[in-house]
C-alpha positions as CSV (number, residue, x, y, z in Angstrom):
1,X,-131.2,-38.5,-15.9
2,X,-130.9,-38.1,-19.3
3,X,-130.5,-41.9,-20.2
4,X,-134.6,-42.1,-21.1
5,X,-134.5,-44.4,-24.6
6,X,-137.4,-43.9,-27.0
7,X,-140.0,-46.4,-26.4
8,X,-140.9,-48.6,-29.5
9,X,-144.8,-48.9,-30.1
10,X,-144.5,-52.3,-28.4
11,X,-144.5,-52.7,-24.9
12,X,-140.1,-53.3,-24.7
13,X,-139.5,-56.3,-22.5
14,X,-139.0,-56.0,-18.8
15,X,-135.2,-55.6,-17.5
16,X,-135.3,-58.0,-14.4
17,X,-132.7,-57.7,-11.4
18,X,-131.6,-58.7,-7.9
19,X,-129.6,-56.3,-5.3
20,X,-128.6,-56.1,-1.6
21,X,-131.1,-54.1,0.5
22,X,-128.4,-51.4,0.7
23,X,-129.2,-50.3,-2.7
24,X,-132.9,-50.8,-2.7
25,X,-133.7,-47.0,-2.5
26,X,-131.6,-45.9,-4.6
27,X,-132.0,-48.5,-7.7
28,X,-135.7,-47.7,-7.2
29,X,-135.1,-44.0,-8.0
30,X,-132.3,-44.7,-10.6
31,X,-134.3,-47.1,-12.6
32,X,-137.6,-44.7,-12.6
33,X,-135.6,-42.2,-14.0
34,X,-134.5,-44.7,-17.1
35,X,-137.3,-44.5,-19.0
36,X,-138.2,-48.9,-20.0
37,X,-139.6,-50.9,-17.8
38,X,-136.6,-52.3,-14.8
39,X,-137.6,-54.4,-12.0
40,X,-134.9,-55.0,-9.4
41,X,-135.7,-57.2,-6.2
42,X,-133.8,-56.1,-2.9
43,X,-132.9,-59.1,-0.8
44,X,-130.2,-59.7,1.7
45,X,-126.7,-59.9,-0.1
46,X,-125.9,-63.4,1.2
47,X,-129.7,-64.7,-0.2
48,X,-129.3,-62.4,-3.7
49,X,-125.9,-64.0,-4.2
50,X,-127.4,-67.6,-3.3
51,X,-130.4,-66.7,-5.3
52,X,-128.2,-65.8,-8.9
53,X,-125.7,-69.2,-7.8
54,X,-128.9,-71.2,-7.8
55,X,-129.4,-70.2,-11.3
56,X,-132.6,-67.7,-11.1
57,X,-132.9,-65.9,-13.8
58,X,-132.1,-62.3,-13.1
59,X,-130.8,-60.0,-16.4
60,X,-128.5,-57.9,-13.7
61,X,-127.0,-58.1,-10.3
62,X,-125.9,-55.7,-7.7
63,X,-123.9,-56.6,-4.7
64,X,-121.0,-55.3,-3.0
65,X,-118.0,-55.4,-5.1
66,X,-115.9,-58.4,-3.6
67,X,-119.6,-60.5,-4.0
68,X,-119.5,-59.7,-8.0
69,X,-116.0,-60.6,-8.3
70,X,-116.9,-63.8,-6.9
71,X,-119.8,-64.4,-9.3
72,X,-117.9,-63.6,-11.9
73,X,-115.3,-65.9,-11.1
74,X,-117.9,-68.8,-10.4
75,X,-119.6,-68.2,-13.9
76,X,-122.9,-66.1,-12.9
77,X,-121.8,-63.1,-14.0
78,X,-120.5,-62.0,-17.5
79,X,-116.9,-61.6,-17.3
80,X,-115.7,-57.9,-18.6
81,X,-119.4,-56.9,-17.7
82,X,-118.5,-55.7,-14.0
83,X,-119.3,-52.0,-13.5
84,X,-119.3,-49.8,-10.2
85,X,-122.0,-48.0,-8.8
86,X,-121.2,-46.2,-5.5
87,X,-119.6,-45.4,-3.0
88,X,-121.7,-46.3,0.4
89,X,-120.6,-45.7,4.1
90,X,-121.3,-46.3,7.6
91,X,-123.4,-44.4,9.8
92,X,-124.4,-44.6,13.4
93,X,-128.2,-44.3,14.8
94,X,-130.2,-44.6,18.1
95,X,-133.7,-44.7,18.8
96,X,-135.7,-41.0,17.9
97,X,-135.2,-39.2,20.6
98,X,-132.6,-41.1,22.3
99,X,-129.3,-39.0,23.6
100,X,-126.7,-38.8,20.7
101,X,-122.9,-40.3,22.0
102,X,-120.2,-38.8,21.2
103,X,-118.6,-40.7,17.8
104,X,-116.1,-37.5,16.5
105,X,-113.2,-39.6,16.8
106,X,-112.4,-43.1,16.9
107,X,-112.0,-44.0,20.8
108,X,-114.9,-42.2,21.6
109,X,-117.1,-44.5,18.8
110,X,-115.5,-47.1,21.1
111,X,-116.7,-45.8,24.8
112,X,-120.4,-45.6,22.6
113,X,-119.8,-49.3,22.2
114,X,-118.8,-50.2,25.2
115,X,-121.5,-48.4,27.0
116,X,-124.4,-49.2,24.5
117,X,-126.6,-52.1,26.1
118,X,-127.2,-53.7,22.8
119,X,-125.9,-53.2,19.4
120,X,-126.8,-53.8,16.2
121,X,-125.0,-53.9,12.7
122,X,-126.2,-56.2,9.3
123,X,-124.5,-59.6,8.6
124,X,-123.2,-57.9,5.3
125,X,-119.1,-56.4,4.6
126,X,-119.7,-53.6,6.9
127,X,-120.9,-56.1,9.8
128,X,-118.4,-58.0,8.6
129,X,-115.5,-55.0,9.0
130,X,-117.0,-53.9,12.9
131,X,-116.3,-57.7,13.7
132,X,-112.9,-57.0,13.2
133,X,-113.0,-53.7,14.9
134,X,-114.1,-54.8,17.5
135,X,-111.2,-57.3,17.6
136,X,-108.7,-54.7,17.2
137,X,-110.1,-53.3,20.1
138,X,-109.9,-56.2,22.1
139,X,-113.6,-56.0,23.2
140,X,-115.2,-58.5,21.1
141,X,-115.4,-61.1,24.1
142,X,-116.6,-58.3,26.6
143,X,-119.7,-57.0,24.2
144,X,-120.6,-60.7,21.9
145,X,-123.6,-61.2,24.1
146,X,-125.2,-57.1,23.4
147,X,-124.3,-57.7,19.9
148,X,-128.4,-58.2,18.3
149,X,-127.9,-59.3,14.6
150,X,-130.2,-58.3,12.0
151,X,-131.7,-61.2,10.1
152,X,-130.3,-61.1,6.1
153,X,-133.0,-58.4,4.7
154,X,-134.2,-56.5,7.7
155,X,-132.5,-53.1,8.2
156,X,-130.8,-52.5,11.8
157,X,-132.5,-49.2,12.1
158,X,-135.7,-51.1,12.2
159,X,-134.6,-53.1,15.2
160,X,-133.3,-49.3,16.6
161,X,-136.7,-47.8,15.9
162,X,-138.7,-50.7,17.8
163,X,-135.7,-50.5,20.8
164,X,-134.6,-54.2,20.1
165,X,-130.9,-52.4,19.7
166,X,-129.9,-49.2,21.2
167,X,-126.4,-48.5,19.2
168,X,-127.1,-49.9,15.2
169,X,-124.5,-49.6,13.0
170,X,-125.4,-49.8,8.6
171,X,-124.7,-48.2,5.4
172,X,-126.1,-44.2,5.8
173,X,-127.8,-45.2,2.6
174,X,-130.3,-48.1,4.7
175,X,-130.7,-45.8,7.5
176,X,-131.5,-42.4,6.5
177,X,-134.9,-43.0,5.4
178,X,-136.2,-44.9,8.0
179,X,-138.9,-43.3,10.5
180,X,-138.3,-44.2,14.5
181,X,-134.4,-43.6,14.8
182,X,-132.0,-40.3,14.7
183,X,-128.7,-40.8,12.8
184,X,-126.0,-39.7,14.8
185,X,-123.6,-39.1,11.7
186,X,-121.0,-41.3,9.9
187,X,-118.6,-43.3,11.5
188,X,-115.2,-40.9,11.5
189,X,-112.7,-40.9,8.8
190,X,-110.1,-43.4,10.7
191,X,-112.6,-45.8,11.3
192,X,-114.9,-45.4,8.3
193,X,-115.9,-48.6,6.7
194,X,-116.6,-47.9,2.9
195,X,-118.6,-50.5,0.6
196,X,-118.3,-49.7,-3.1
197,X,-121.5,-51.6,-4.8
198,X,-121.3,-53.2,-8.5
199,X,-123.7,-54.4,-11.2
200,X,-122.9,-57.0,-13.6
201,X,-124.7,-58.7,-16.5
202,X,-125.5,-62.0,-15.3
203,X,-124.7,-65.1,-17.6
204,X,-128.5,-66.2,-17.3
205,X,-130.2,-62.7,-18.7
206,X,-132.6,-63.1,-21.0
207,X,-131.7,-59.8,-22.8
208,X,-128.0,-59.1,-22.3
209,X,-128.4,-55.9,-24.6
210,X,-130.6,-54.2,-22.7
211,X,-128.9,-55.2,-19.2
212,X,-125.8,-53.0,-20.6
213,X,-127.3,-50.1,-21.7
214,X,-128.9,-49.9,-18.1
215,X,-125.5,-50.3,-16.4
216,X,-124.2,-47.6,-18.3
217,X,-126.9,-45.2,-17.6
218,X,-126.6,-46.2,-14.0
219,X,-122.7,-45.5,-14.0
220,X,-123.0,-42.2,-15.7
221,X,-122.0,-39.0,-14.8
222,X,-126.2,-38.1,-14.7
223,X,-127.0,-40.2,-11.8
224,X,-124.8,-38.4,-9.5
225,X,-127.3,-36.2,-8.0
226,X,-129.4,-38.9,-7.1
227,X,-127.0,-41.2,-5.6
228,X,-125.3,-38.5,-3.4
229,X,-129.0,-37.7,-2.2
230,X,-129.1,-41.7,-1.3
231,X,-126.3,-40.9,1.0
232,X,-123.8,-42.6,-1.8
233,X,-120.9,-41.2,-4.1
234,X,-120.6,-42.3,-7.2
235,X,-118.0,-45.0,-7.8
């Protein structure tokens, strides 16, 4: 990425953030690429949300879209400082190993369901879409007590990996580096749930400036590569 700044003789101050687990990875590699010091902590969305409501002082925030809209509109977030990321969607996964069901088309994503034992998907906006999937369907009653919810911060594919769940559901982006599980592939195009993610500057940064200029080099045309290697497109 060729957003590297020239580092002043003194040591330049440290960027702090918070994000949603389902841009931990990537942040991580985007913000070693920038060249001054960055360090972004990867929470559960409800908790990082909570965490920047509470008045912690973070510099910037990343969350799904709808979440910065809302901190934004509460006062935590600059207004006019909102700026998208990515583009992240859902994949499916089973246990390494495990036989791969058929998902090419929506009803057979829904005979997987319905013959998984126990599923799995995160309590963020893509649990928050299969909820109502599952509704459409009219099998939320018939498979409520399989459903295993991850707790806020711990990735589904871990509870695939150690057989907790047999069918997890979470962005491609949290699964496809985790060891222990095999992704079966994205969800298919009629049923695809897609979270675009956001930064913002938030109203308590310490150095506003700075928090800007790393937005922008995260939303440029540079960071592509590296996002569509996360699994992500760029926003």
């Amino acid at each position: 990425m060729p957003c590297r700044l020239t580092i002043p003789p003194m040591p330049p101050p440290l960027i702090t953030g918070i994000s949603s687990m389902a841009t931990r990875a990537l942040l991580a590699e985007l913000t070693a690429a920038y060249g001054l010091p960055v360090a972004i902590e990867s929470v559960g969305g409800v908790d990082a949300a909570k965490r920047v409501q509470g008045g912690e002082v973070f510099d910037v925030v990343v969350l799904a879209s709808d979440a910065i809209d809302k901190l934004v509109a509460a006062g935590h977030v600059v207004s006019g400082s909102k700026v998208d990321l990515v583009h992240s969607g859902v994949a499916v996964a089973v246990k390494a190993g495990a036989v791969h069901p058929d998902i090419s088309n929506e009803e057979a994503v829904k005979r997987a369901v319905l013959a998984a034992p126990t599923l799995g998907y995160s309590t963020g906006p893509s649990g928050v879409q299969l909820s109502r999937l599952f509704e459409r369907w009219g099998i939320a009653q018939e498979i409520a007590a399989r459903i295993v919810t991850a707790p806020p911060g711990v990735p589904v594919g871990a509870l695939v990996a150690r057989g907790d769940v047999a069918l997890g559901f979470q962005q491609l982006s949290e699964l496809m580096h985790l060891d222990g599980i095999d992704v079966v592939g994205p969800l298919p195009p009629a049923i695809q749930i897609t979270t675009t993610f956001s930064a913002g500057v938030c109203t308590a940064a310490t150095q506003p400036d700075a928090a800007r200029a790393l937005l922008a080099c995260l939303a440029s045309p540079e960071a592509a590569p590296i996002k569509q290697s996360h699994g992500m497109e760029s926003a």
